[in-house]
N, C-alpha and C positions, 0 to 999 in steps of 0.2 A: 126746343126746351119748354118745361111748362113753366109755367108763369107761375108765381110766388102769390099766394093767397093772402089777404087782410085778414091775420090771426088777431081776433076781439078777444081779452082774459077780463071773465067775469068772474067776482068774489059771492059767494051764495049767501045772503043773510041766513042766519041760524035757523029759523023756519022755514025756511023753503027746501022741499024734497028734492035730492039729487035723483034726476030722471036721465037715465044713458040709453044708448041703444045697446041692442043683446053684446054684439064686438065689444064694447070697449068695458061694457061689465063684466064679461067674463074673462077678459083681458086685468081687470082691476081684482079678482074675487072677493069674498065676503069682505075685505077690509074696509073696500069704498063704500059702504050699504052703510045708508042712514042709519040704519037700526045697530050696525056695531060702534060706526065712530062716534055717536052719540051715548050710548051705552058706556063707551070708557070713558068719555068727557064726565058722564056725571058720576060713577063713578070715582074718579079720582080727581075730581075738578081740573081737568084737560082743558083748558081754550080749544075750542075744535079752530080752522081755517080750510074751507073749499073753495076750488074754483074750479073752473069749467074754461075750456079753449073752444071757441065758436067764428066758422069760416063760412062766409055765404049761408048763413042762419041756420048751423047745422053745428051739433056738437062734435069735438074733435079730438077733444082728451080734457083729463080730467087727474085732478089731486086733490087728496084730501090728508091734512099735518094735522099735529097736534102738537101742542108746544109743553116739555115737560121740563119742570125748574125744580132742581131736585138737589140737596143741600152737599149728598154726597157722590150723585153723579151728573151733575153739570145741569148748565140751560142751555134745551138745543130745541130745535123740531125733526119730526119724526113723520112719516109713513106707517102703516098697519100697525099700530099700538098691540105689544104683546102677539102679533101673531108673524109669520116668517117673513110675510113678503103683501105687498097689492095696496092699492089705496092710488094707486098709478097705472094711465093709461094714454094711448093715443094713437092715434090712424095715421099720424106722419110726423117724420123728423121734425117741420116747424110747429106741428101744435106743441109736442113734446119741451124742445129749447124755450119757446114761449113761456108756457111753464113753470119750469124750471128756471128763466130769468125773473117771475115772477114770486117764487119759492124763495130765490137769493134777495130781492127786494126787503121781502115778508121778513126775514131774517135778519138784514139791515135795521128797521125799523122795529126791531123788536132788540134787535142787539145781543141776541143768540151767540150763543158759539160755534156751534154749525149746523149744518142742517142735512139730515138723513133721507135719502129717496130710495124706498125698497123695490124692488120691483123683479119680474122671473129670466130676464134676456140677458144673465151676465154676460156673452159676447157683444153684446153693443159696445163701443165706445163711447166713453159721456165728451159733451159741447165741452167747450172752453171754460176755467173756471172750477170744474166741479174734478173728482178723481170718485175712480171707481177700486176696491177694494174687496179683493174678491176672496174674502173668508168663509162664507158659507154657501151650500149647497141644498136642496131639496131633493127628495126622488120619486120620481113618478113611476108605479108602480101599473102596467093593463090590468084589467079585472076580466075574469070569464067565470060564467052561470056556471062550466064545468070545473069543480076544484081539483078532480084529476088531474085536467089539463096544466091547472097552475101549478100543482105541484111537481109535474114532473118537470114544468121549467126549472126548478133548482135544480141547484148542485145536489150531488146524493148524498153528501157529510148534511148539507141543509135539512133534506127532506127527513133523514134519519132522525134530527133534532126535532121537528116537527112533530114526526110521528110518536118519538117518546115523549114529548111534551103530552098529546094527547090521550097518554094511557097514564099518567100522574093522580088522576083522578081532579083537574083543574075544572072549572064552573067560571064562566061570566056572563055576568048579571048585565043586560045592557037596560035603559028609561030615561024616563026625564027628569020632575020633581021627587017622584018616589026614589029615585036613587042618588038624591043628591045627599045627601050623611054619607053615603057607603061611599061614593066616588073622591070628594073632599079627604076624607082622612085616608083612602090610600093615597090620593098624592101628597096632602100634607106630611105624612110621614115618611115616603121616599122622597121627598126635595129634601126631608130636613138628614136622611141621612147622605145625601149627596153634598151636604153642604151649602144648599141654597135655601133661600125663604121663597113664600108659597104666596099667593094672594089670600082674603077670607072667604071663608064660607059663602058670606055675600057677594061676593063678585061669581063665583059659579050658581046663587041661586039668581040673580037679577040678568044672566047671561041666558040661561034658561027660559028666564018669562019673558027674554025679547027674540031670543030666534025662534022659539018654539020648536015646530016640528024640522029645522034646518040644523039641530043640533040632540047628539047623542049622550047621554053618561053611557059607563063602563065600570064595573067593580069587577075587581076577581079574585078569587077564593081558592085555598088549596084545598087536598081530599078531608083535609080535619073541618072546614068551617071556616079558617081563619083567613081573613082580609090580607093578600097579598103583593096587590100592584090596580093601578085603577087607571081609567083613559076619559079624554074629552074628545068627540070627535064632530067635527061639522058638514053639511052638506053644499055643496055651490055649484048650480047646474049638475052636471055629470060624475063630480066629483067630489067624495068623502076624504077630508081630511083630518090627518092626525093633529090636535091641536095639543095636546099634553097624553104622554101615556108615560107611566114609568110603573117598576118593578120594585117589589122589595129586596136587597141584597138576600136573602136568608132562602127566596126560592129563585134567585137566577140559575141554579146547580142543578134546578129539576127544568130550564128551559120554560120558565112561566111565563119570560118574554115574547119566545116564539109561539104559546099559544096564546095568549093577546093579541098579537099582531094576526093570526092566524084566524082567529075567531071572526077579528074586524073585517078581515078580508072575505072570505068566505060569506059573511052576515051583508056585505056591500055589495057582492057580487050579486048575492040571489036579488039582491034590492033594485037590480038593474043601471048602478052604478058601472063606468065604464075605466075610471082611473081613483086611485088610492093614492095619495101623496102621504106619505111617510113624516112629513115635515121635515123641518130644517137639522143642522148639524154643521160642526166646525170642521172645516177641512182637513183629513188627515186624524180625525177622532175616533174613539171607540165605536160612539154611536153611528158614525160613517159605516165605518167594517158594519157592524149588525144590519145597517140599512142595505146594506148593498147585496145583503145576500138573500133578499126577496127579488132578484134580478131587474132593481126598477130602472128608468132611465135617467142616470144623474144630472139635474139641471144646476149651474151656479146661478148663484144669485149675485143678480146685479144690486150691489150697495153705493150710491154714489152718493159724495161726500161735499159741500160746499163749506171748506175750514175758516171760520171769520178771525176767530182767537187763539187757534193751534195749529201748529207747521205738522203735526202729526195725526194720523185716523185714531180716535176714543177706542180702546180698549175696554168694550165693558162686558167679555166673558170671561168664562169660569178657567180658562186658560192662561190669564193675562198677569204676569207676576205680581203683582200689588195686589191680587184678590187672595193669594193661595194664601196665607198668615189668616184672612177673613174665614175662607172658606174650612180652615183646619179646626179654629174657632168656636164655626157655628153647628157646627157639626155633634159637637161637645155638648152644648147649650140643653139647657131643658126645653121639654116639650112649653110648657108656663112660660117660658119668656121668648123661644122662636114666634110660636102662632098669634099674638097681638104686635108681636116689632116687624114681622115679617113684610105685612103690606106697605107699612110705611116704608120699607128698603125695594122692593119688585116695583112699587111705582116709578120709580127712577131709570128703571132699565125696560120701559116701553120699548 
């Protein structure tokens, strides 16, 4: 049997750089990266909290929370702030629980409600203490140089969609600062017809001038001109991800979704990108079905839960009954009063 290692949990003071080896960084993706947990913290004035697990002088895993206190949905700590999943890693079951008993301390002492560990292995079972909650999914999608190849992996109802998409006369614009006006107000304006609020302008331009070239816009446009759906997309080693993409209702009937997703894909491929994550989705959702039929490989996501002050998991998506009277609501709402109320409501559901 091997012998149980002296797991050391170091807390990182706020200037000192999180330095991992390539495994457990790409194990943690863009969440755990100084440059994003940082970025939300000032952003939204987030208390960041890092620490590192270190065996025989060697790092072992790693977590990075952020504690959001938020008037209308709760005080907890959290993992990847606003994005699916990461900000968690480790080379073995004891640096992991470590941790993690570590994270439940941190929440003690802080007197949270509970506290959120995202991470991509929802088949693991969590230690003792914590419950795993397995509502959302991601999907990892192969990428090949050849897009023949990829498209005949669909189905042929799929590929037919695609193929009419691209004779619509659809355009997307992808950059960086030059397209941040055009990428902003398409999602602005499709969260707000879905019923959700959006972050501001400034959080996609200050998100921009810290990954730089690790991060795409997206605008797209129908055959008139007009702004019809817009995407964020990031890079982390091999892999382009979707961080926001959504669609106007008015061209989903021409398939504007499937050439966004088509474009990005195909645009990643030649880029020499190896995998497209789709981003996340609620199990059993619409945006599931649409995911799944770029044939990618459905991964759940491990959501593990340490409850301080509720016998039950925080319900804080757009599914969960006490939203839907919100979401009917805001829906309604003028443009003038969504897009200044909006940030102050999306910071709370980090």
């Amino acid at each position: 049997m091997t012998p149980l290692k002296e797991i050391e949990i170091r807390i990182l003071p706020p200037n000192e750089p999180l330095i991992l080896p390539e495994s457990l960084s790409r194990a943690a993706g863009f969440p755990v990266l100084d440059s994003w947990v940082a970025l939300m913290g000032r952003i939204y004035n987030f208390p960041v909290y890092r620490m590192v697990a270190r065996a025989d002088k060697k790092i072992e895993g790693a977590l990075s929370l952020i504690r959001i206190k938020h008037f209308v949905f709760g005080d907890y700590l959290a993992t990847a702030p606003f994005a699916s999943y990461g900000g968690f890693s480790f080379s073995s079951t004891q640096a992991r629980d470590a941790l993690l008993a570590q994270a439940q301390k941190l929440g003690d002492e802080l007197d949270v409600e509970y506290v959120n560990v995202r991470f991509a292995d929802g088949d693991a079972s969590p230690p003792a203490g914590w419950i795993q909650h397995p509502a959302y999914a991601t999907y990892l999608a192969a990428l090949s140089p050849n897009p023949d190849a990829l498209l005949t992996s669909y189905s042929a109802n799929h590929r037919n969609h695609v193929r009419k998409s691209l004779k619509k006369g659809f355009t997307a614009k992808f950059g960086g600062m030059e397209t941040l006006d055009e990428t902003y107000e398409g999602l602005a304006k499709s969260m707000h017809e879905l019923g959700s609020p959006y972050h501001s302008k400034d959080y996609l331009r200050r998100m921009v001038s810290a990954l730089g070239a690790n991060l795409e816009l997206a605008a797209l446009y129908n055959a008139q001109g007009k702004r019809v759906g817009a995407g964020v997309f990031i890079f982390d080693g091999d892999t382009a991800t979707n961080l926001h993409a959504n669609i106007l209702q008015e061209a989903r009937s021409d398939y504007a979704g499937e050439f966004l997703y088509w474009s990005a894909i195909t645009r990643y491929s030649q880029k020499g990108f190896q995998t497209f994550d789709l981003g996340r989705s609620l199990l059993g959702s619409g945006n599931e079905v649409f995911k799944m039929k770029w044939n990618p490989r459905k991964q759940i996501l491990a959501y593990w839960y340490y409850l301080r002050k509720t016998q039950e998991v925080p319900r804080l998506d757009q599914k969960a009954p006490k939203f839907q009277i919100a979401i009917w609501i805001w829906k309604r709402l003028p443009t003038f009063i969504v897009r200044p109320i909006g940030p102050f409501l999306i910071k709370g559901l980090a």
